[in-house]
mmJSON file of the N, C-alpha and C atoms, coordinates in Angstrom:
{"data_MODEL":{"atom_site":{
"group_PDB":["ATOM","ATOM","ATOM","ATOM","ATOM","ATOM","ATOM","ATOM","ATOM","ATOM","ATOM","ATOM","ATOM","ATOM","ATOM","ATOM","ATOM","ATOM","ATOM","ATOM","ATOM","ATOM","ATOM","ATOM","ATOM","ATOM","ATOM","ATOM","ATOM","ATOM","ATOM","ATOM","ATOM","ATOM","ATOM","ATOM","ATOM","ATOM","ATOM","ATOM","ATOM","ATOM","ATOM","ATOM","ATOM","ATOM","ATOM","ATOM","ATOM","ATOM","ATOM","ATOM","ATOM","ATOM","ATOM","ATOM","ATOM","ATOM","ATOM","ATOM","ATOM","ATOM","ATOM","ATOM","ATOM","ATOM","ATOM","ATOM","ATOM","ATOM","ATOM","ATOM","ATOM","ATOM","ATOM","ATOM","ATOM","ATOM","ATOM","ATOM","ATOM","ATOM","ATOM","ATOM","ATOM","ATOM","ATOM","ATOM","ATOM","ATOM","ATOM","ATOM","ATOM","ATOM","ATOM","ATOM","ATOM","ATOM","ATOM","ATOM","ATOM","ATOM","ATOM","ATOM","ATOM","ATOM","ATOM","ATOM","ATOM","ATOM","ATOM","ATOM","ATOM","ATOM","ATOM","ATOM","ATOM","ATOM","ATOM","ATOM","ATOM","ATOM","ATOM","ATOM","ATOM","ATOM","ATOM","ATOM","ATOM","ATOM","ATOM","ATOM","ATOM","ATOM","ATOM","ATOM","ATOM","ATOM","ATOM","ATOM","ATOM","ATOM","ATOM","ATOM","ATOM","ATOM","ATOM","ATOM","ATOM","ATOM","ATOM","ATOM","ATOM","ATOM","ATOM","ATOM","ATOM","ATOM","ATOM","ATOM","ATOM","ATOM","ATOM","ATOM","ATOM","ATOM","ATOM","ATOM","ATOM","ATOM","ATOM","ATOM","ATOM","ATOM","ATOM","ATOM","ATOM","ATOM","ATOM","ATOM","ATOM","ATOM","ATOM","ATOM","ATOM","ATOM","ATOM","ATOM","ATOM","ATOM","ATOM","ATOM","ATOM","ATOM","ATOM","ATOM","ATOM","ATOM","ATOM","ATOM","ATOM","ATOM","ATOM","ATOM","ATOM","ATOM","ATOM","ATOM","ATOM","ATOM","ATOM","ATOM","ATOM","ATOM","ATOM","ATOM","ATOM","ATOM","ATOM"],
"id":[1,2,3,4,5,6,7,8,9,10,11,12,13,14,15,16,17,18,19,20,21,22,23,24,25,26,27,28,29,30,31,32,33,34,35,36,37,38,39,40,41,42,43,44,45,46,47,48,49,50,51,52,53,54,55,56,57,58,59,60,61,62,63,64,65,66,67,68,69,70,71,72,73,74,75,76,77,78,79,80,81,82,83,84,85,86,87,88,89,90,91,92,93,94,95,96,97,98,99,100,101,102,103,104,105,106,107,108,109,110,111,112,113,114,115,116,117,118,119,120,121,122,123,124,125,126,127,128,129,130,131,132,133,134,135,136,137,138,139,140,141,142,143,144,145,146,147,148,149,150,151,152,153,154,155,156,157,158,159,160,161,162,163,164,165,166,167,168,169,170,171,172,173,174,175,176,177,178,179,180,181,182,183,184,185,186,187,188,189,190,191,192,193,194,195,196,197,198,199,200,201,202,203,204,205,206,207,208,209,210,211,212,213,214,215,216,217,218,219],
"type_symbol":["N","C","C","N","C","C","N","C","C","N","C","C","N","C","C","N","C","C","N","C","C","N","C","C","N","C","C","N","C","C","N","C","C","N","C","C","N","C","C","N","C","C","N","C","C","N","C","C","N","C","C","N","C","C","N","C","C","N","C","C","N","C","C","N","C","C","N","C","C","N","C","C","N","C","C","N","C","C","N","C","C","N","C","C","N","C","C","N","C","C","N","C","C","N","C","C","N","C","C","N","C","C","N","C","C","N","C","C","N","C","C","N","C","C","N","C","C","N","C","C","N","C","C","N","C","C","N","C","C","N","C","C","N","C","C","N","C","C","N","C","C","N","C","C","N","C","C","N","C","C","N","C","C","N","C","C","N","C","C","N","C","C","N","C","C","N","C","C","N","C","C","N","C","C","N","C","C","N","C","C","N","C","C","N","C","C","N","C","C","N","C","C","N","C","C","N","C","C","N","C","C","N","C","C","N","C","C","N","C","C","N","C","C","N","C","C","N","C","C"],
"label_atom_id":["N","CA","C","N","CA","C","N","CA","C","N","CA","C","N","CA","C","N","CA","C","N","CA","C","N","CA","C","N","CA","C","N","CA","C","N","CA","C","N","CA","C","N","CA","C","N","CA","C","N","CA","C","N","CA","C","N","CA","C","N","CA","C","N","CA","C","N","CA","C","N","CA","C","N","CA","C","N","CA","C","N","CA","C","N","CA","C","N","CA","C","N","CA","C","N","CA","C","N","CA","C","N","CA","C","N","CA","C","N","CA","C","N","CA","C","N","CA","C","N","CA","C","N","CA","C","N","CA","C","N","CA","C","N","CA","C","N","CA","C","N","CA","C","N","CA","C","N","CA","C","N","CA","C","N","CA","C","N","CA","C","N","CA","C","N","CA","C","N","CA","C","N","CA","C","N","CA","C","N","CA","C","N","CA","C","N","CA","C","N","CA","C","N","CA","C","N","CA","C","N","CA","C","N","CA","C","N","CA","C","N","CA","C","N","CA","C","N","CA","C","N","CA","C","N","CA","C","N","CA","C","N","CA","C","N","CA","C","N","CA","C","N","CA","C","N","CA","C","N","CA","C","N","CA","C"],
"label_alt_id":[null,null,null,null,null,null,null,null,null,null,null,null,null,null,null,null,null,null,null,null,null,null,null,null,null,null,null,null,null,null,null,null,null,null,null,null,null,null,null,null,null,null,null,null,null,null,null,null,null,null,null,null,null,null,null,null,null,null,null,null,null,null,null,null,null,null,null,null,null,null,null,null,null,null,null,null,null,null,null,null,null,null,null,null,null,null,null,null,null,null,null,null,null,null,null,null,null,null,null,null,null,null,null,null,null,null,null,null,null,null,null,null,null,null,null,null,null,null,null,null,null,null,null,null,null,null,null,null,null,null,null,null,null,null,null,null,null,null,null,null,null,null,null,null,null,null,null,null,null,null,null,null,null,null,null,null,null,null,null,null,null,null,null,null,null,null,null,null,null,null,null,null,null,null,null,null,null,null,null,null,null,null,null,null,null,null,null,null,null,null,null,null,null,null,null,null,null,null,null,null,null,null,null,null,null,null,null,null,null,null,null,null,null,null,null,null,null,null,null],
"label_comp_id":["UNK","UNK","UNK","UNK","UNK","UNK","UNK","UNK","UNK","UNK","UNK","UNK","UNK","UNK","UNK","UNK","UNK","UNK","UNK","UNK","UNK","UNK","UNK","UNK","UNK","UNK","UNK","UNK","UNK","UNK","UNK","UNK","UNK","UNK","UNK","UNK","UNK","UNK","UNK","UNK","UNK","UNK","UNK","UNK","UNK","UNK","UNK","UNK","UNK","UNK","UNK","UNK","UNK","UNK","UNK","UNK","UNK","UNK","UNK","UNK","UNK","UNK","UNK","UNK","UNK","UNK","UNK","UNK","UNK","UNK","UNK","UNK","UNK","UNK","UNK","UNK","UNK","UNK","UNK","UNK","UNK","UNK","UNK","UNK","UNK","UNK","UNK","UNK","UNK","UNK","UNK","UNK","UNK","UNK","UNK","UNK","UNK","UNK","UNK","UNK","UNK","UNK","UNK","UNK","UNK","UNK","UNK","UNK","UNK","UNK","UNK","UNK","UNK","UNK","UNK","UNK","UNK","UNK","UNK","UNK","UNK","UNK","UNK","UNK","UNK","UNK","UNK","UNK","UNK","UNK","UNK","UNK","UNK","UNK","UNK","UNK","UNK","UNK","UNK","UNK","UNK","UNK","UNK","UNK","UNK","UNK","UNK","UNK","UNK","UNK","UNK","UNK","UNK","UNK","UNK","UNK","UNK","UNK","UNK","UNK","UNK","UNK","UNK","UNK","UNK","UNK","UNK","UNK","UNK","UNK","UNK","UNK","UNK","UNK","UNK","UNK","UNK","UNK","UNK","UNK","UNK","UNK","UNK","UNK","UNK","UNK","UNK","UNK","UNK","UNK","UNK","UNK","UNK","UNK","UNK","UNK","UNK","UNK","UNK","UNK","UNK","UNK","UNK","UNK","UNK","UNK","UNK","UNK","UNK","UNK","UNK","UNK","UNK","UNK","UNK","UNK","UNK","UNK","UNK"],
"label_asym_id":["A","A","A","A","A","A","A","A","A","A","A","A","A","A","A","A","A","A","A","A","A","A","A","A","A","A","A","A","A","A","A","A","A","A","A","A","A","A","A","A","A","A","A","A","A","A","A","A","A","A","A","A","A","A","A","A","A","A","A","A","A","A","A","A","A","A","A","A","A","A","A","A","A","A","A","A","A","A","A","A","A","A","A","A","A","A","A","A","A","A","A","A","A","A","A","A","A","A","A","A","A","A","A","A","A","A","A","A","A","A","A","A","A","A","A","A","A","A","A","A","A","A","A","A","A","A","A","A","A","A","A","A","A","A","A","A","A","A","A","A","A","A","A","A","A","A","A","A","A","A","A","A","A","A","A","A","A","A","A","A","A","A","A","A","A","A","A","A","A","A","A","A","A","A","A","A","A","A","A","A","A","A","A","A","A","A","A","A","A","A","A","A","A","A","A","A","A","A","A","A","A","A","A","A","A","A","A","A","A","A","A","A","A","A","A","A","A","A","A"],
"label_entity_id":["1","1","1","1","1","1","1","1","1","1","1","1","1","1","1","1","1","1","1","1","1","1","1","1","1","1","1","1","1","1","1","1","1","1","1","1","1","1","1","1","1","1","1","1","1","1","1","1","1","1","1","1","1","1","1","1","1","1","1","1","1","1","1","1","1","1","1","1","1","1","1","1","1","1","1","1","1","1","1","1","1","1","1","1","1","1","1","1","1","1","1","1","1","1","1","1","1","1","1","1","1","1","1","1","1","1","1","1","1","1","1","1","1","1","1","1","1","1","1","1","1","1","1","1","1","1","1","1","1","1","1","1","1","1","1","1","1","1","1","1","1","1","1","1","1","1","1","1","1","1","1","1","1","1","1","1","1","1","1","1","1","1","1","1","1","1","1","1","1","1","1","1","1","1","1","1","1","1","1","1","1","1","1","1","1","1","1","1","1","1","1","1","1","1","1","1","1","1","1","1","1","1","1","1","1","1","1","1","1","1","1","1","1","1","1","1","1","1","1"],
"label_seq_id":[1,1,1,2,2,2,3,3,3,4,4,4,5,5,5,6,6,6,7,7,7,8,8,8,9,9,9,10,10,10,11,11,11,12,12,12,13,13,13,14,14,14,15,15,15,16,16,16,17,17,17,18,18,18,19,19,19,20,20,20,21,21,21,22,22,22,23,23,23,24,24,24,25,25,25,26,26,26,27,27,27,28,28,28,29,29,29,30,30,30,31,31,31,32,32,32,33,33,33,34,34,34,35,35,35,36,36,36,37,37,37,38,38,38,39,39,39,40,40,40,41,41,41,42,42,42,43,43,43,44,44,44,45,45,45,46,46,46,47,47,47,48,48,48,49,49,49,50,50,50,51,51,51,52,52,52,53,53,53,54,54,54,55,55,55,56,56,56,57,57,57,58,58,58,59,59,59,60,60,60,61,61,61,62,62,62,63,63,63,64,64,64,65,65,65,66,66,66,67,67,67,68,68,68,69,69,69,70,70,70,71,71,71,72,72,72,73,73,73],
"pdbx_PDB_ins_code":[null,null,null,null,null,null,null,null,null,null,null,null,null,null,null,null,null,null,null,null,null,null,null,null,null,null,null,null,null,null,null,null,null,null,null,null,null,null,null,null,null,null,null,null,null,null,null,null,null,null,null,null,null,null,null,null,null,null,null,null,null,null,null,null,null,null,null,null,null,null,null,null,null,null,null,null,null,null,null,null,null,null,null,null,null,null,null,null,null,null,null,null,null,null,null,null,null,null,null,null,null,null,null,null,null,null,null,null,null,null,null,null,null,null,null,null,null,null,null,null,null,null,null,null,null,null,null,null,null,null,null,null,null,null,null,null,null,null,null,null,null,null,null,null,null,null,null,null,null,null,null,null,null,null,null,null,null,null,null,null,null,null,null,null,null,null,null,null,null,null,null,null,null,null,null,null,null,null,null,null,null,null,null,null,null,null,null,null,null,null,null,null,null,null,null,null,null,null,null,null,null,null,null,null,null,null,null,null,null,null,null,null,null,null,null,null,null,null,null],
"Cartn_x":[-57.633,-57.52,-58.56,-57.883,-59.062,-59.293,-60.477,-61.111,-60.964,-60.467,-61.03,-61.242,-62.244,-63.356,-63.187,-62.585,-62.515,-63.751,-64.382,-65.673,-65.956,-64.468,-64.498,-64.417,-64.176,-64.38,-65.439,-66.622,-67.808,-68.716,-68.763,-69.835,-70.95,-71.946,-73.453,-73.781,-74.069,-74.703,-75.795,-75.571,-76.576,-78.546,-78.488,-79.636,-79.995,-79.069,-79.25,-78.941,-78.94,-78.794,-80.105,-81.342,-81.73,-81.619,-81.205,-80.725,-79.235,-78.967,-77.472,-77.207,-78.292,-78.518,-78.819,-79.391,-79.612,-78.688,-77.85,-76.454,-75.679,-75.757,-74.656,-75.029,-76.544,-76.609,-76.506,-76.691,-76.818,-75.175,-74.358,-73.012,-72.302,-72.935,-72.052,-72.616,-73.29,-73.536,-72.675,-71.721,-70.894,-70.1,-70.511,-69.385,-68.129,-67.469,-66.053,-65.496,-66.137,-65.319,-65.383,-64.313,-64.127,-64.14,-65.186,-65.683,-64.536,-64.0,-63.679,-63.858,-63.768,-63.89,-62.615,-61.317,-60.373,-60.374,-61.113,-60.966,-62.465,-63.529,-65.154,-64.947,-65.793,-66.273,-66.998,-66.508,-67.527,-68.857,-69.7,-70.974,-71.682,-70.716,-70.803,-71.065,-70.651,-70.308,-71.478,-72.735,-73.855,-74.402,-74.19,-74.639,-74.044,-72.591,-71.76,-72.205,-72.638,-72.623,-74.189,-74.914,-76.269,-76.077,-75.157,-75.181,-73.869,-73.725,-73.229,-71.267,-70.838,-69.252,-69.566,-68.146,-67.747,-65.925,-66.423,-65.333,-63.867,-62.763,-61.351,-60.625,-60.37,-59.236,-59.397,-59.626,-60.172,-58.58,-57.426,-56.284,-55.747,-54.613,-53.397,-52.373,-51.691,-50.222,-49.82,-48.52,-47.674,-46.11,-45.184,-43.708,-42.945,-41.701,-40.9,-39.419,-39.094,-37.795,-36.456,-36.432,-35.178,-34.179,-33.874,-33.125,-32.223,-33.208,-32.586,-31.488,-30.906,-29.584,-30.263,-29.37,-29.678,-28.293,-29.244,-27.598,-28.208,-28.151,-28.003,-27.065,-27.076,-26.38,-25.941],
"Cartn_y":[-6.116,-5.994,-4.988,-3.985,-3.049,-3.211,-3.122,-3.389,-2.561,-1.637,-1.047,-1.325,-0.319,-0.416,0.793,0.797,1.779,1.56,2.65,2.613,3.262,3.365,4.952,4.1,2.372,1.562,0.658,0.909,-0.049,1.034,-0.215,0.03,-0.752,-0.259,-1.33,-0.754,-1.851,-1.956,-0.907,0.045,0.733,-0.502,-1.631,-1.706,-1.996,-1.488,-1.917,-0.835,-0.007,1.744,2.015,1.233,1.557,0.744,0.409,-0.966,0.097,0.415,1.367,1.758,2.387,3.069,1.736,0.871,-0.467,-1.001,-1.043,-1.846,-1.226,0.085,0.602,0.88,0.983,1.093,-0.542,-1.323,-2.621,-3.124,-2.801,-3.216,-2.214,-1.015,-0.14,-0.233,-1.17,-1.687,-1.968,-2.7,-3.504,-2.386,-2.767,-1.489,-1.742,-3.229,-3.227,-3.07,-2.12,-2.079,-0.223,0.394,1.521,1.571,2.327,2.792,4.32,4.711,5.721,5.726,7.128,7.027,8.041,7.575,8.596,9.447,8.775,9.793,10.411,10.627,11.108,11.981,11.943,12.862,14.171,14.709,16.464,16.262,15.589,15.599,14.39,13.102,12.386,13.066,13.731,14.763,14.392,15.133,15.082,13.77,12.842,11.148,10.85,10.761,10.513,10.771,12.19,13.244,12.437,12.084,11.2,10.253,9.428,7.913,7.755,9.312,9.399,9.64,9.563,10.246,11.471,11.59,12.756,13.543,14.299,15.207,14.959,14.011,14.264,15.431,15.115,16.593,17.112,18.843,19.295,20.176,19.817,19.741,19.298,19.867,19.66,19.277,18.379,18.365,18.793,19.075,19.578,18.907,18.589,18.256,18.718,19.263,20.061,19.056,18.885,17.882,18.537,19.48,20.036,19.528,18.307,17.281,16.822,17.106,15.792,16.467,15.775,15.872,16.037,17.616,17.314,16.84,15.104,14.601,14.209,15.431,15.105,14.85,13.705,12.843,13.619],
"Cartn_z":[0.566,-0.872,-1.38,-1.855,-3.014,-4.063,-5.02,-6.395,-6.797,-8.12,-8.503,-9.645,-10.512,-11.819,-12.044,-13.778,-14.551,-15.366,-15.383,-16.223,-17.865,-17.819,-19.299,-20.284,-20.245,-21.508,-21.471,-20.367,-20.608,-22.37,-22.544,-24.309,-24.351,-24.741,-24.586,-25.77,-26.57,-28.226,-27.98,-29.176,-29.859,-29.336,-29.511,-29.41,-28.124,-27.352,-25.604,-25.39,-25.471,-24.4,-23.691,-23.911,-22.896,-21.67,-21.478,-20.837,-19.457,-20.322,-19.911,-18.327,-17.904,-16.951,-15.599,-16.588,-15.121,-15.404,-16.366,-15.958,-14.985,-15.691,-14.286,-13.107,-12.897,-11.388,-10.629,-10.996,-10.701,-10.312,-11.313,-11.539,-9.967,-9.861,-9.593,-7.686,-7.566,-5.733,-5.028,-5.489,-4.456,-3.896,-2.926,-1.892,-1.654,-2.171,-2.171,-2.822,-3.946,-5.03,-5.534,-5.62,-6.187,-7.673,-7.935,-9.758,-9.631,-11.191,-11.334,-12.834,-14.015,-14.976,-15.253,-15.8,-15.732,-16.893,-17.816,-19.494,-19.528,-18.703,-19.767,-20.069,-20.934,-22.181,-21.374,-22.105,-21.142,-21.283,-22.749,-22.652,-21.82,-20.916,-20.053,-18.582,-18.167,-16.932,-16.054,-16.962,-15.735,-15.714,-16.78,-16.52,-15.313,-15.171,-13.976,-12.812,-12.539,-11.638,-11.137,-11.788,-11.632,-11.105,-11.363,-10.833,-9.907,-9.209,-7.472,-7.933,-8.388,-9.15,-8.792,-7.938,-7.451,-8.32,-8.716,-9.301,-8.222,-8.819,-8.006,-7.931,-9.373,-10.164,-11.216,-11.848,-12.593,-13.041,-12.652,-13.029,-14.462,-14.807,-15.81,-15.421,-15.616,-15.647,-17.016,-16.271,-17.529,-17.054,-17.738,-17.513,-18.559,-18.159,-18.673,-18.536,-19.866,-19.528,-19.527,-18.262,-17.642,-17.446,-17.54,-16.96,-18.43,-19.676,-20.612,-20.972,-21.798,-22.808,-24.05,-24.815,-26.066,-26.768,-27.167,-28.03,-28.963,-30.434,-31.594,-32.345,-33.315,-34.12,-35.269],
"occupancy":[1.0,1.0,1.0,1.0,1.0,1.0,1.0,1.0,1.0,1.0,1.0,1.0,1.0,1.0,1.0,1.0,1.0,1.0,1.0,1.0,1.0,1.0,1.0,1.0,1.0,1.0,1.0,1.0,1.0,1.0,1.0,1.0,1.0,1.0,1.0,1.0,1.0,1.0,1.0,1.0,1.0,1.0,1.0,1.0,1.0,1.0,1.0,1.0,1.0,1.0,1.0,1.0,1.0,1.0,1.0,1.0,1.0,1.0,1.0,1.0,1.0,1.0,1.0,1.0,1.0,1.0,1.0,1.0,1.0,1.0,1.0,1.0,1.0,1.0,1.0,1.0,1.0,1.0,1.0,1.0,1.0,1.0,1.0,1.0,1.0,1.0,1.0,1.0,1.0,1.0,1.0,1.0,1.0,1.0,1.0,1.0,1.0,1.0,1.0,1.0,1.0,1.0,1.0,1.0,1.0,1.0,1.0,1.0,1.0,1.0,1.0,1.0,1.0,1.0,1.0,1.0,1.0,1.0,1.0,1.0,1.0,1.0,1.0,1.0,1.0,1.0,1.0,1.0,1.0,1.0,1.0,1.0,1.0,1.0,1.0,1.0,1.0,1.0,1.0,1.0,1.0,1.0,1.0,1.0,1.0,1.0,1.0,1.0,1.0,1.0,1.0,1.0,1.0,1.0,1.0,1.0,1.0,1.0,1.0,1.0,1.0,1.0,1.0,1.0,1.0,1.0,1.0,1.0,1.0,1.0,1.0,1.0,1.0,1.0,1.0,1.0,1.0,1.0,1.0,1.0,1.0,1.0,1.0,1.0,1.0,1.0,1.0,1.0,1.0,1.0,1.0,1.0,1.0,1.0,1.0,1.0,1.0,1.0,1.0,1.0,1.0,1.0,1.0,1.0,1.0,1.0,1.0,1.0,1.0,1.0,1.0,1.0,1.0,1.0,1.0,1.0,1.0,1.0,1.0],
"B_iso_or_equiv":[0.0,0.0,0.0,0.0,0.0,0.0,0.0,0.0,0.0,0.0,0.0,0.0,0.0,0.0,0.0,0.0,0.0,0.0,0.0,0.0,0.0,0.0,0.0,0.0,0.0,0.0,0.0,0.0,0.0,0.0,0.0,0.0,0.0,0.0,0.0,0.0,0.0,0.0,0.0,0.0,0.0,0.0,0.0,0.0,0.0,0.0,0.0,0.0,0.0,0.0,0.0,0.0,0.0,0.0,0.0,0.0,0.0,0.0,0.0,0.0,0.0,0.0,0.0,0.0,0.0,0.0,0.0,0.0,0.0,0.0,0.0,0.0,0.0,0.0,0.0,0.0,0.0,0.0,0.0,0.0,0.0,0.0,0.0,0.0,0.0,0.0,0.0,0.0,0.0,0.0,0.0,0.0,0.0,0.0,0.0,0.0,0.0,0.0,0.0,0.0,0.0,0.0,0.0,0.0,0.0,0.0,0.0,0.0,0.0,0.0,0.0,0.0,0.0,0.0,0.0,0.0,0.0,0.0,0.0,0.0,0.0,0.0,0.0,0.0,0.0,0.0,0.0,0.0,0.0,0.0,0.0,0.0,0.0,0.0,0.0,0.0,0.0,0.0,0.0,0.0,0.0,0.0,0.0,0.0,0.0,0.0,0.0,0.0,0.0,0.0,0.0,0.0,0.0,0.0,0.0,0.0,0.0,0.0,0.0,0.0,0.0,0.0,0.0,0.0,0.0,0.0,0.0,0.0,0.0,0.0,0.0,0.0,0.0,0.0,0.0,0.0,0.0,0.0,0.0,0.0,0.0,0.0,0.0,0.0,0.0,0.0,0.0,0.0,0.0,0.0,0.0,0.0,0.0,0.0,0.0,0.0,0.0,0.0,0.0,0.0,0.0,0.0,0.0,0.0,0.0,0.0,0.0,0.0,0.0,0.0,0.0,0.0,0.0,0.0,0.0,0.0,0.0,0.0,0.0],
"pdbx_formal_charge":[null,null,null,null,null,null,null,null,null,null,null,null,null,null,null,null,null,null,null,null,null,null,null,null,null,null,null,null,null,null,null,null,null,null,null,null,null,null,null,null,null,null,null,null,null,null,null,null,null,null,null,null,null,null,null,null,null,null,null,null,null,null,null,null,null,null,null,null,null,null,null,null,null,null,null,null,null,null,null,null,null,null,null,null,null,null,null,null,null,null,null,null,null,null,null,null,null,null,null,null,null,null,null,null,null,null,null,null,null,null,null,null,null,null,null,null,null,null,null,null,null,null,null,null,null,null,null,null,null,null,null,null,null,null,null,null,null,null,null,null,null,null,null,null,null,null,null,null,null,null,null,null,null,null,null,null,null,null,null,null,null,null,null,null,null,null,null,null,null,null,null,null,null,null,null,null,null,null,null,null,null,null,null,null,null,null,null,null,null,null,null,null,null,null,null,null,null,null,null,null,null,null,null,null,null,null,null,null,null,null,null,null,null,null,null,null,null,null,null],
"auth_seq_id":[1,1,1,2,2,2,3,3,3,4,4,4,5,5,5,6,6,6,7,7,7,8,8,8,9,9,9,10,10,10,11,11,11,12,12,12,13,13,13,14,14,14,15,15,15,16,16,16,17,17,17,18,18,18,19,19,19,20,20,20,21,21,21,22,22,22,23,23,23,24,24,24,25,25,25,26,26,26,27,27,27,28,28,28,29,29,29,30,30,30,31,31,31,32,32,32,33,33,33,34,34,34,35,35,35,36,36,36,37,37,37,38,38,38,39,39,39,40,40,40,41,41,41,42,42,42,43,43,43,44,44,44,45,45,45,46,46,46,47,47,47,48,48,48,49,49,49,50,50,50,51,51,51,52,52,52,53,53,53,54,54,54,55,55,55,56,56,56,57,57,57,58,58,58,59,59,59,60,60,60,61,61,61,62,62,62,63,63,63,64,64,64,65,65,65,66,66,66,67,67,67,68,68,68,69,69,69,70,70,70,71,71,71,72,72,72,73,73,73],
"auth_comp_id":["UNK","UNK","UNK","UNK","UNK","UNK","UNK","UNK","UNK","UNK","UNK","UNK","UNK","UNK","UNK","UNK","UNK","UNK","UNK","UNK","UNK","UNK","UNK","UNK","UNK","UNK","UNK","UNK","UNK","UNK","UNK","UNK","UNK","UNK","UNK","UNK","UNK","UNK","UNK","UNK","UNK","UNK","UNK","UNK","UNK","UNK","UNK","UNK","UNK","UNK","UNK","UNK","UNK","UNK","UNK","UNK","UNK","UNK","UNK","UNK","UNK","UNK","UNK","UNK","UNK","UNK","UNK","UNK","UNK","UNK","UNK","UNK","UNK","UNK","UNK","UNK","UNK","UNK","UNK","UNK","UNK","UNK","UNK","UNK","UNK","UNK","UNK","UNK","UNK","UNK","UNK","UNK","UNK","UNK","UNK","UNK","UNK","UNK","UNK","UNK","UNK","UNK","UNK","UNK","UNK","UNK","UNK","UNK","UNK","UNK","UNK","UNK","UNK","UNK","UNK","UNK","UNK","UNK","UNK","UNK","UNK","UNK","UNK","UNK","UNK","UNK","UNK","UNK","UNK","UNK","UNK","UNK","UNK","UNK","UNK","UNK","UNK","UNK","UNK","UNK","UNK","UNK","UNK","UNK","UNK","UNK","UNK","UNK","UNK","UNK","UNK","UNK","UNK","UNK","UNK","UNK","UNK","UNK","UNK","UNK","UNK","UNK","UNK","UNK","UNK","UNK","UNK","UNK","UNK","UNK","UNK","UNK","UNK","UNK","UNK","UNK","UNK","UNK","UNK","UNK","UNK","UNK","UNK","UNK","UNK","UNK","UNK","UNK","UNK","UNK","UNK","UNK","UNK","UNK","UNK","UNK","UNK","UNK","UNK","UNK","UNK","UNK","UNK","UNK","UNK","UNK","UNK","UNK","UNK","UNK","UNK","UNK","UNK","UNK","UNK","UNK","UNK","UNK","UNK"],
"auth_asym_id":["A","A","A","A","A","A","A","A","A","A","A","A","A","A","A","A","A","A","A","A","A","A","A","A","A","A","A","A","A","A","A","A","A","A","A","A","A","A","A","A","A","A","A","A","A","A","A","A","A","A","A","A","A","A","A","A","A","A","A","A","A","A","A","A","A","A","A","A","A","A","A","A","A","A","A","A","A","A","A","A","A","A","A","A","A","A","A","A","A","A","A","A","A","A","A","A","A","A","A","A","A","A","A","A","A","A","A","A","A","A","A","A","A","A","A","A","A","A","A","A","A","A","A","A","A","A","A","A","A","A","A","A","A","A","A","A","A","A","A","A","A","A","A","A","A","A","A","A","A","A","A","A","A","A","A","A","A","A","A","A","A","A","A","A","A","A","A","A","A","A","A","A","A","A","A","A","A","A","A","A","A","A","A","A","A","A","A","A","A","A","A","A","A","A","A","A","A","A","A","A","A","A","A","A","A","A","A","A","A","A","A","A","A","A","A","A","A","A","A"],
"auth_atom_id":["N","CA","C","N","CA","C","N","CA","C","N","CA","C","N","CA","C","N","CA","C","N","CA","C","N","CA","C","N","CA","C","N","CA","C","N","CA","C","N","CA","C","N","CA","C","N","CA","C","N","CA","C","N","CA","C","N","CA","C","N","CA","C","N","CA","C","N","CA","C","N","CA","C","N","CA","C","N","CA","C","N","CA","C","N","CA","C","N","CA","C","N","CA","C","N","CA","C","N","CA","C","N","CA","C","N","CA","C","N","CA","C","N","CA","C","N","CA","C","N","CA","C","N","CA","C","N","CA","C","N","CA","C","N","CA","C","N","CA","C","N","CA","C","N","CA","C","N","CA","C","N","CA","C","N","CA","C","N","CA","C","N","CA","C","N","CA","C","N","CA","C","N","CA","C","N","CA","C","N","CA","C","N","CA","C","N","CA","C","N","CA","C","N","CA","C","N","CA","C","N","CA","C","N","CA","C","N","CA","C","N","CA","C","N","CA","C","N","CA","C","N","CA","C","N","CA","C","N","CA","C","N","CA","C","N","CA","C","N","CA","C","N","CA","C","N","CA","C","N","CA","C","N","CA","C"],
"pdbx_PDB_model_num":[1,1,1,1,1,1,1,1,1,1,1,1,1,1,1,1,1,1,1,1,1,1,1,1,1,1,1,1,1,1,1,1,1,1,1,1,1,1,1,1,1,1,1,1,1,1,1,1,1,1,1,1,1,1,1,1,1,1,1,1,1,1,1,1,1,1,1,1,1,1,1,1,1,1,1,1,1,1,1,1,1,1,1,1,1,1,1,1,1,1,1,1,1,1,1,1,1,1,1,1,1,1,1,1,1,1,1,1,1,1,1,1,1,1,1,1,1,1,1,1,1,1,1,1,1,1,1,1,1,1,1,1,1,1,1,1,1,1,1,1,1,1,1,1,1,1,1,1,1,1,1,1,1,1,1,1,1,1,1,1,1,1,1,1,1,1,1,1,1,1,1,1,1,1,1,1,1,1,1,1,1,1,1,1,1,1,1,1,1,1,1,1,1,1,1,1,1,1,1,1,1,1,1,1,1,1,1,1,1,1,1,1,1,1,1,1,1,1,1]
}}}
């Protein structure tokens, strides 16, 4: 069985940010469990890049609906 942990909706009160940085290193030990953050913020980047997050995909999709029907009424 794999874990994984999306991290792009942890929030820590304005009066706990300093706190922030030992939550997530503390939280982010267990080795059976895969962390990813699929939405950060660009000014997040090098926090990530600090606490060991490795860049997947720096990609776009795009889809083109070639396929549909146009059925207007």
């Amino acid at each position: 069985m794999v874990t994984r942990c999306n991290v792009s909706s942890w929030y820590v009160d304005p009066a706990f940010r300093i706190y922030s940085a030992m939550f997530a290193s503390m939280t982010q030990k267990r080795i059976n469990v895969t962390y990813f953050d699929v939405t950060p913020a660009t000014h997040t980047w090098p926090i990530l890049e600090a606490q060991g997050f490795e860049v997947y995909c720096r990609g776009r999709y795009y889809s083109v609906p070639a396929l549909s029907r146009n059925d207007v009424a």
